[in-house]
C-alpha positions as CSV (number, residue, x, y, z in Angstrom):
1,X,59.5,136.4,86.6
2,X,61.0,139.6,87.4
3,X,64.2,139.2,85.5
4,X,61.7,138.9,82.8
5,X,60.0,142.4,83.2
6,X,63.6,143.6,83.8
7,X,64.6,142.7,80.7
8,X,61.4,143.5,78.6
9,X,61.5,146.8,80.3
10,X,65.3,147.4,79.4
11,X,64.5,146.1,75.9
12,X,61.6,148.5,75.5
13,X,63.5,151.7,76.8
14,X,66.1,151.4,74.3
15,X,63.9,150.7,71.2
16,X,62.4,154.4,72.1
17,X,65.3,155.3,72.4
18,X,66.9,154.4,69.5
19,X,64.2,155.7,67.5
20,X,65.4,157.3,63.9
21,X,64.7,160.9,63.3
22,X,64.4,162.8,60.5
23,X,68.0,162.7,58.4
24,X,69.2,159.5,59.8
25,X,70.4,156.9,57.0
26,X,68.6,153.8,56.4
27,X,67.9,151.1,53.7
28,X,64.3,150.8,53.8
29,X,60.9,152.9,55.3
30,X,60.6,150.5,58.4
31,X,64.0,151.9,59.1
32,X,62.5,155.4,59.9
33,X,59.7,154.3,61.9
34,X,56.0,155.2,61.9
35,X,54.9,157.9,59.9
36,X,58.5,158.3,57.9
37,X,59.9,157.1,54.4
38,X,63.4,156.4,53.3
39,X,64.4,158.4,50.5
40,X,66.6,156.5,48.3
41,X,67.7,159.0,46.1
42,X,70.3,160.4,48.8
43,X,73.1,158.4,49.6
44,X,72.8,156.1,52.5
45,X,69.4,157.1,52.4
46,X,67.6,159.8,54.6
47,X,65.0,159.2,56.7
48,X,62.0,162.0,56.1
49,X,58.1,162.4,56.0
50,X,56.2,164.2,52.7
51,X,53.6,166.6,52.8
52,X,54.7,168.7,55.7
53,X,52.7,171.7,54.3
54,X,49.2,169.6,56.0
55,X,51.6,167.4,58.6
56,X,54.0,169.7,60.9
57,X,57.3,168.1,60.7
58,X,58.8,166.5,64.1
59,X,61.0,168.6,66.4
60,X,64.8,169.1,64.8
61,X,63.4,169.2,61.5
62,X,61.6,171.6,58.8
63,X,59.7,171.4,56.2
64,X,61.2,172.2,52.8
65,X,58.9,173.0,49.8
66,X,61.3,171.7,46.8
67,X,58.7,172.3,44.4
68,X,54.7,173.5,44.8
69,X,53.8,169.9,45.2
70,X,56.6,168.5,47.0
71,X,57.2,169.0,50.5
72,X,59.4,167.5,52.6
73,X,60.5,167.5,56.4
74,X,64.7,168.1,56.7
75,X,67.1,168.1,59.6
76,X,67.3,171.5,60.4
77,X,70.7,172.9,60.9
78,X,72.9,175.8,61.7
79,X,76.4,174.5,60.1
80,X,77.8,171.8,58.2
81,X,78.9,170.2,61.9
82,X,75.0,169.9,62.4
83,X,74.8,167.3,59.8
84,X,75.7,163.5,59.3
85,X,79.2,162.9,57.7
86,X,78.7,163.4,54.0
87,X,76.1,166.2,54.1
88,X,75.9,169.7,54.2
89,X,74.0,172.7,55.3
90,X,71.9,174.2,53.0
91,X,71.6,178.0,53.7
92,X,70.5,179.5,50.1
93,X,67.5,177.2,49.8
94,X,64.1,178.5,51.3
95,X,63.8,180.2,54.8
96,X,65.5,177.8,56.8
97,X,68.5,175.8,57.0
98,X,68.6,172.1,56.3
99,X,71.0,168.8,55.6
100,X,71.2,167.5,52.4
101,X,73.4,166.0,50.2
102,X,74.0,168.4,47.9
103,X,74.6,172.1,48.4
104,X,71.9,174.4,46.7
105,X,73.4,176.2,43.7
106,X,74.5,179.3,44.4
């Protein structure tokens, strides 16, 4: 019985974590976790939340207003080395840094 609980409790442990945070690629919402979706649009996918302007975004992440309705939360960032291979830090868009996909046009 206490291997059990040994094992439950190791298995527990590293599903928190392991837990994906905002940026991380995925295929689908369940993917991102609670209170997350899985944008498709950006390749491998990018694990965010909408509607950060009522919801504050989780820690490492900001939110982005990419239009007066749409607001998403981002991996913040300082550099292009702050972001998952493919990606970039976007600098020109809004008040703060994020990682995208595509750099903002200039």
């Amino acid at each position: 019985m206490t291997r059990f609980w040994l094992v439950f409790s190791l298995a527990f442990l590293g599903a928190i974590g392991c837990a994906a945070e905002i940026g991380d690629d995925c295929n689908t919402n369940l993917d991102c976790g609670t209170a997350k979706q899985c944008d498709l649009s950006q390749p491998g996918g990018y694990c965010t939340a909408a509607n950060c302007d009522s919801v504050p975004c989780p820690d490492g992440a900001i939110c982005v207003a990419f239009s007066e309705q749409d607001h998403f939360c981002m991996a913040a960032c300082d550099s292009n080395s702050d972001c998952r291979d493919s990606y970039v830090c976007v600098k020109n868009f809004g008040p703060h840094p994020f990682c995208n996909s595509v750099a903002a046009p200039e």
